[in-house]
C-alpha positions as CSV (number, residue, x, y, z in Angstrom):
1,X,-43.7,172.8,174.2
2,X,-41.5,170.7,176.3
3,X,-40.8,174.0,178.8
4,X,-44.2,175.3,179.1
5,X,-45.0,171.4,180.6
6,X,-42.2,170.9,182.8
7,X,-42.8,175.2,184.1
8,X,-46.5,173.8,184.4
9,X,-45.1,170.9,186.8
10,X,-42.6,172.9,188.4
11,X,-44.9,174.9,189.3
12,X,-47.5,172.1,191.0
13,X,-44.5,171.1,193.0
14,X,-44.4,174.4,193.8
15,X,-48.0,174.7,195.6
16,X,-50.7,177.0,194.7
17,X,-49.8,180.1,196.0
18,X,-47.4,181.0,194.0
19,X,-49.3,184.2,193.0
20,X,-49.1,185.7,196.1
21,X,-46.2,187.4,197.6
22,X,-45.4,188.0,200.8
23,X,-45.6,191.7,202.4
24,X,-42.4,193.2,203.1
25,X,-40.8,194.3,206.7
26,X,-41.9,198.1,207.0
27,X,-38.6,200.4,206.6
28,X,-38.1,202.7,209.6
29,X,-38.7,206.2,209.2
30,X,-34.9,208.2,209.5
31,X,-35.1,210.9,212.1
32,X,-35.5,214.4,210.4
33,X,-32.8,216.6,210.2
34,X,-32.5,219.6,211.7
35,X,-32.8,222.8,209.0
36,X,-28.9,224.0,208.6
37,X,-27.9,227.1,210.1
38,X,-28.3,229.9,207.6
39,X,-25.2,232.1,207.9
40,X,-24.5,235.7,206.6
41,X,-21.9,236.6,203.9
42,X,-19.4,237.5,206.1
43,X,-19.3,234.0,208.1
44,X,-19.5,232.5,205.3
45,X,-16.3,234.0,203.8
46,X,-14.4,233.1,206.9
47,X,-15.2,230.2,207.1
48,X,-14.3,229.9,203.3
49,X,-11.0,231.2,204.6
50,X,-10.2,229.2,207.5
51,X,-11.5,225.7,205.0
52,X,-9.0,227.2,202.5
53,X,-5.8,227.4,205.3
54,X,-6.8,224.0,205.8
55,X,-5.6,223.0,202.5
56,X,-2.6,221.1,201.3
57,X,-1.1,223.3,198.3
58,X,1.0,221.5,196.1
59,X,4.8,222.5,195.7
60,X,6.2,224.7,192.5
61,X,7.9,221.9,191.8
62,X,5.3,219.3,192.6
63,X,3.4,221.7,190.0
64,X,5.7,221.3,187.4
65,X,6.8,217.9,187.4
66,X,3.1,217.0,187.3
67,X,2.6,219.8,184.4
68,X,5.4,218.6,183.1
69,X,4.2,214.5,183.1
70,X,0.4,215.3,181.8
71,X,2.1,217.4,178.9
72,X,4.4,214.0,178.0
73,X,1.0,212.2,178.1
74,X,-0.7,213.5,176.3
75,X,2.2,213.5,173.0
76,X,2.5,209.8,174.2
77,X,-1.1,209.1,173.3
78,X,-1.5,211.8,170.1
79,X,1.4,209.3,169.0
80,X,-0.3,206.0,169.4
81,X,-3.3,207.4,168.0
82,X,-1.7,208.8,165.1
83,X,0.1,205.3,164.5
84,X,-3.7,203.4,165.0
85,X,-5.5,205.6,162.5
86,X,-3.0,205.0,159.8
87,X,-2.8,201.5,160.6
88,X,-6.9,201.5,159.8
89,X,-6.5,203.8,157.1
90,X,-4.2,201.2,155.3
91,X,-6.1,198.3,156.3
92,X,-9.8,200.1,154.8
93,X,-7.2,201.0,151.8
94,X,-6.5,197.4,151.0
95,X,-10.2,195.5,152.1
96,X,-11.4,198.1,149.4
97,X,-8.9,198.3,146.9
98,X,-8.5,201.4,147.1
99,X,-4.9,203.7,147.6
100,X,-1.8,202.2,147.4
């Protein structure tokens, strides 16, 4: 066990406290945080509202074209994987001898 010998003198060089490990540095404590304000229905909907006029809302048209791009995607991939599946289904056909 040419390892185990050379770990063993590794581990001589080492010293003999190995074993022992050294205590870590205490983490600080974070500082609590306050409870949030609890806040009835009606704040809460304005403020709903006033978060909501905040909002960038996308075009019609900035709608559409991106409709329009995820809709060409998605054919673009059905396409490719169409194209891979028969690709495999010809290749299984011919490893077992089987089809065409």
């Amino acid at each position: 066990m040419a390892s185990n010998e050379a770990t063993k003198k590794a581990d001589a060089a080492r010293g003999p406290n190995r074993s022992a490990s050294p205590t870590a540095p205490q983490r600080a404590t974070p500082p609590a945080r306050p409870a949030p304000k609890r806040v009835g229905p009606v704040e809460f909907l304005g403020e709903v509202r006033d978060e909501a006029r905040k909002v960038t809302w996308p075009t019609r048209k900035e709608t559409t074209v991106t409709t329009m791009m995820v809709f060409v995607m998605v054919v673009v991939a059905s396409l490719f994987f169409v194209a891979v599946d028969q690709v495999l289904r010809f290749a299984v056909g011919l490893i077992l001898g089987i089809g065409a």
